[in-house]
NUKOL-955037 format. One record per atom (N, C-alpha, C): x, z, y; residue in three letters. Coordinates in steps of 0.02 Angstrom, whole numbers, plus 50000, padded with zeros to 5 digits. Example, Ala and Ser with C-alpha at 12.3 -4.5 7.8 and 13.67 -1.06 7.14 Angstrom:
% residues 2
506605039049716ala
506155039049775ala
506605039049835ala
506425035449888ser
506845035749947ser
506455039450002ser
END
This chain:
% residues 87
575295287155868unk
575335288955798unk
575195296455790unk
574865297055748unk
574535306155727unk
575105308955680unk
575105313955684unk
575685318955634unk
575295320955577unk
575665323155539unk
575265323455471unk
575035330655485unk
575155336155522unk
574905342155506unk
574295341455559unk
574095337355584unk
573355335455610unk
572905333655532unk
573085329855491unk
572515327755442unk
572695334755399unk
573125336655403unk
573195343555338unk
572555348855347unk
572035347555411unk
571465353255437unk
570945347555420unk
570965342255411unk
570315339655418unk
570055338155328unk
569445339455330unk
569145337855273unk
568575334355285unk
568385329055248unk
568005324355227unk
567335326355185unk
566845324455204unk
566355325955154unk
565575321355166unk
565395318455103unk
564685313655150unk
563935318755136unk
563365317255170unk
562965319255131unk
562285313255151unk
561965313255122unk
561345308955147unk
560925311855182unk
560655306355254unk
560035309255274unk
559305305655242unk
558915311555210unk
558335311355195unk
557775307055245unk
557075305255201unk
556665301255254unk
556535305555316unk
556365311955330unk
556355314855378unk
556825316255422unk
557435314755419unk
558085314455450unk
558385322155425unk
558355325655383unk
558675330755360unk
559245329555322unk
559745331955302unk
560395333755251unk
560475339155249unk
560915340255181unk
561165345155171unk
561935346455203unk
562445352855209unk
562975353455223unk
563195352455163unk
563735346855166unk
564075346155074unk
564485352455057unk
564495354355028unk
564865362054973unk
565505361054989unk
565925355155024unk
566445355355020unk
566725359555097unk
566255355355143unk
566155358355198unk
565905366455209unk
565545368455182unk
565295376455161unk
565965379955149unk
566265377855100unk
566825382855046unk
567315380655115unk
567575378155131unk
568055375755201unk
567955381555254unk
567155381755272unk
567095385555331unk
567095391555313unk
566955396055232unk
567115402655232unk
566355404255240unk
566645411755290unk
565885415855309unk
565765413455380unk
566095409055378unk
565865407555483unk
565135401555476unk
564855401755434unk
564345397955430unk
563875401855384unk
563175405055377unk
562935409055320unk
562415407155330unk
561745410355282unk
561105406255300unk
560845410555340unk
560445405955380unk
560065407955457unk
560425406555506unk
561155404155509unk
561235401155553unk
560885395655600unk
561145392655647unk
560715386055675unk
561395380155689unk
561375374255671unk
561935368955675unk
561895364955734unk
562035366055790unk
561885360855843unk
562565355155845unk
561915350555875unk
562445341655854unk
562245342255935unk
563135337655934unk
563145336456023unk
563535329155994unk
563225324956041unk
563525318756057unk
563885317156136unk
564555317756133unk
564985317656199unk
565275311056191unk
565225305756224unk
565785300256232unk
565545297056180unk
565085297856130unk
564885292356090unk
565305297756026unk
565425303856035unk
565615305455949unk
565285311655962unk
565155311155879unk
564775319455858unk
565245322455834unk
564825330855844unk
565205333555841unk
564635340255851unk
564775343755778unk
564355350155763unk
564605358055790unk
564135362155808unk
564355367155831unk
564045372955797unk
564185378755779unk
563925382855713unk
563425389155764unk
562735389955784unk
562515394255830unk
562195398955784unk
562835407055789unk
562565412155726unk
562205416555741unk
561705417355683unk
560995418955673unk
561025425555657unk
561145431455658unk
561115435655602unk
560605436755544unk
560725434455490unk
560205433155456unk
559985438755443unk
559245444255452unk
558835448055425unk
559245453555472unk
559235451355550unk
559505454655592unk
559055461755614unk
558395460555588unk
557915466355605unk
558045472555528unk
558285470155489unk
558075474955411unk
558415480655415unk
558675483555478unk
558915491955486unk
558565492255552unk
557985491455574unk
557735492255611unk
556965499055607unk
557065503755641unk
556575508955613unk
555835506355642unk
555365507355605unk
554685505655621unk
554425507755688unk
554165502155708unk
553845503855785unk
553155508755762unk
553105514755772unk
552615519055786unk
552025518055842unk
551655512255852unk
551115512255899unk
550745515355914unk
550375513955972unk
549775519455988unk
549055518255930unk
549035524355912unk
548245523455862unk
547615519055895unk
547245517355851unk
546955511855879unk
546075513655871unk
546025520755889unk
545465524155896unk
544575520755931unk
544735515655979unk
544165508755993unk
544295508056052unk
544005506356082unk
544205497856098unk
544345501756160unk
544265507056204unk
544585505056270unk
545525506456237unk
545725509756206unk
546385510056178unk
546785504556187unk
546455498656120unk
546685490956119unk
546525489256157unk
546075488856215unk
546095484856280unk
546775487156316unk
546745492556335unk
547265495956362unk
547995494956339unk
547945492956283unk
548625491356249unk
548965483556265unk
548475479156288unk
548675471556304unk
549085473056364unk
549455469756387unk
549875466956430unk
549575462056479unk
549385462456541unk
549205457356584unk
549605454956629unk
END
């Protein structure tokens, strides 16, 4: 028999999967998780023992936008950009 302060954490929520196998996260589930879920995250589904069970893999969304501009080498002809590839 389960104790009641086990169901007092769990929340319920459905959503449909689309013809492409997509859904949405229901709003109920969102407002539940707070900021531990934001967009750009990634949602990985693991199936252990025959139950799912989602895991939240965080993204920083627009993790580059304080990032200062890469200053490259001028691109004066072509032995430069040859010289600039990576082999």
């Amino acid at each position: 028999m389960s104790s009641g302060s086990e169901n007092q954490n769990r929340i319920e929520a459905k959503s449909t999967v689309n013809d492409s196998y997509g859904t949405t996260i229901p709003s109920e589930i969102r407002k539940a998780l707070g900021e531990k879920i934001e967009p750009g995250d990634t949602v990985r589904w693991v199936v252990s023992d025959g139950e799912l069970s989602l895991e939240i893999v965080h993204e920083r969304y627009g993790a580059f936008e304080d990032a200062a501009p890469f200053d490259g080498p001028e691109w004066d002809g072509e032995e430069v950009a040859e010289g600039t590839w990576i082999q």
